[in-house]
C-alpha positions in Angstrom: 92.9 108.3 135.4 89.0 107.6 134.7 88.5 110.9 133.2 91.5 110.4 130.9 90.4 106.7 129.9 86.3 108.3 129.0 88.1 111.4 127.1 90.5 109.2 125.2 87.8 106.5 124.8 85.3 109.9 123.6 87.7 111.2 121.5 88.1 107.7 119.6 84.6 107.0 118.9 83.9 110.9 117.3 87.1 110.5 114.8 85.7 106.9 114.2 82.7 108.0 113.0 83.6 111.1 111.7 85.9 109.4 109.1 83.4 106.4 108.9 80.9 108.8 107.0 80.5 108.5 103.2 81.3 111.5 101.6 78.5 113.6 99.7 79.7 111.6 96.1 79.3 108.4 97.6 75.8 109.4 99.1 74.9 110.2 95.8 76.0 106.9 93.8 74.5 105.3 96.8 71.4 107.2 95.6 71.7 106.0 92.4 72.4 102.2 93.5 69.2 102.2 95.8 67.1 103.5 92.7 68.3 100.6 90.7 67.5 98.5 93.5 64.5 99.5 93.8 63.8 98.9 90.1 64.9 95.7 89.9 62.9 94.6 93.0 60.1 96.2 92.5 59.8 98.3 95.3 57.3 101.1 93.4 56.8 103.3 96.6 60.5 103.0 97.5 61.4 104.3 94.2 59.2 106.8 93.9 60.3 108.0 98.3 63.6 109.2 96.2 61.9 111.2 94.4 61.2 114.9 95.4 57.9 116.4 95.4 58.4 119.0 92.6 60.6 116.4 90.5 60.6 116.4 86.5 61.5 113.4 84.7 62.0 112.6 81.2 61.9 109.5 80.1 62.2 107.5 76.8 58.7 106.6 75.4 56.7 109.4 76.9 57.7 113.3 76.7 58.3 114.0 81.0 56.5 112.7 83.7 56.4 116.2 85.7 54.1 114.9 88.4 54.0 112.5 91.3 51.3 110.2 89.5 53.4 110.6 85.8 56.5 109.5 87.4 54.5 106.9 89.3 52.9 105.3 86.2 55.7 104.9 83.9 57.8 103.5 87.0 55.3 100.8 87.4 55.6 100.1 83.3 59.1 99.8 83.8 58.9 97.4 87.1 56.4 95.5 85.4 59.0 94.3 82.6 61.5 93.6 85.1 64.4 95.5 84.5 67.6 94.8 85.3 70.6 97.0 84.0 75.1 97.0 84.8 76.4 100.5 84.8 79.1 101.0 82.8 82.3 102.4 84.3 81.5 105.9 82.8 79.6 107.3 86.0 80.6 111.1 86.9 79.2 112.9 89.7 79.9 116.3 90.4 78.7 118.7 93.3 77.6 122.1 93.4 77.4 122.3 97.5 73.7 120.8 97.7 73.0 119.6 94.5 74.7 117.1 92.8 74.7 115.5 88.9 74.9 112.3 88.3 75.1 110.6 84.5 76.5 107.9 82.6 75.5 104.9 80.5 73.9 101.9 81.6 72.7 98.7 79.8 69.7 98.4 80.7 67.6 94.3 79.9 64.3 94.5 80.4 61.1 92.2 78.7 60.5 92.5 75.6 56.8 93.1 74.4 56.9 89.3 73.3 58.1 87.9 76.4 61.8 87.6 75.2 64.8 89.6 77.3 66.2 93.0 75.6 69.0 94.9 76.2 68.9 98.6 75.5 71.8 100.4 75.9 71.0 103.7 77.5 72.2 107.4 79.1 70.8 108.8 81.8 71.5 112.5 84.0 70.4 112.4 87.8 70.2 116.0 89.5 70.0 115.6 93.1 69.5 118.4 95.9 70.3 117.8 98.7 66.7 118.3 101.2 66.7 118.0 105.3 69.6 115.6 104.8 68.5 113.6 102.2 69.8 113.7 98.4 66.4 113.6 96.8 66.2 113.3 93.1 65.2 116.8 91.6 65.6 116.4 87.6 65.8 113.0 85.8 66.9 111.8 82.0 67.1 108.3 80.3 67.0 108.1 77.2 68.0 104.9 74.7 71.0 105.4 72.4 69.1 106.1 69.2 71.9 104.9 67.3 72.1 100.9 67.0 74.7 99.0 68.5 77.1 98.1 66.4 77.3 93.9 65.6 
């Protein structure tokens, strides 16, 4: 009867956690969510950890940032006016076994140059591979609408 409680108990905790695992989509908008995080409390190196090594990012303002210290110094320009942004409900991922996309729109409010708060509506596209069981960001773009909002 021992052995069949310790199986059945066993047998419980594996489905458990089995079914308590996010699925690969929810790792990446987890991803995505930690960035932003990371962002808004400016957590530089924690930001930049999601980053892999051979990473490209373009951003709005500067042509790409296609190296660890690039990436590094326009992330600290952005920390330093303090961003803070709502995703709109737009968000797709899709997945390609170990790599993922991820893009939508976000409104992103940052500081302005004279001190005020500014929203900038913007789009962004995430690639993420997948790398010793981490989704690492591989190839990054934000860019601002360049249309104005409309009053």
């Amino acid at each position: 009867m021992k052995i069949f409680k310790m199986l059945f108990f066993i047998v419980i905790i594996s489905c458990t956690s089995v079914f308590a695992q996010d699925t690969p989509k929810q790792e990446v908008a987890q991803q995505l969510t930690n960035w932003h995080a990371g962002l808004v409390n400016g957590d530089l190196e924690g930001v930049m950890a999601q980053y892999a090594s051979d990473a490209v990012f373009f951003p709005t303002f500067i042509n790409a940032a296609r190296t660890a210290d690039e990436r590094k110094a326009f992330l600290q320009t952005l920390i330093a006016k303090k961003p803070t942004a709502v995703i709109n409900n737009d968000q797709r991922i899709r997945l390609f076994g170990d790599v993922a996309t991820c893009s939508g729109t976000w409104l992103f409010d940052v500081n302005a140059a004279d001190g005020s708060r500014e929203k900038k509506p913007v789009r962004y596209l995430f690639v993420f591979e997948k790398r010793a069981g981490k989704w690492l960001i591989i190839e990054q773009h934000v860019s601002a609408f360049p249309e104005k909002p409309k009053a």
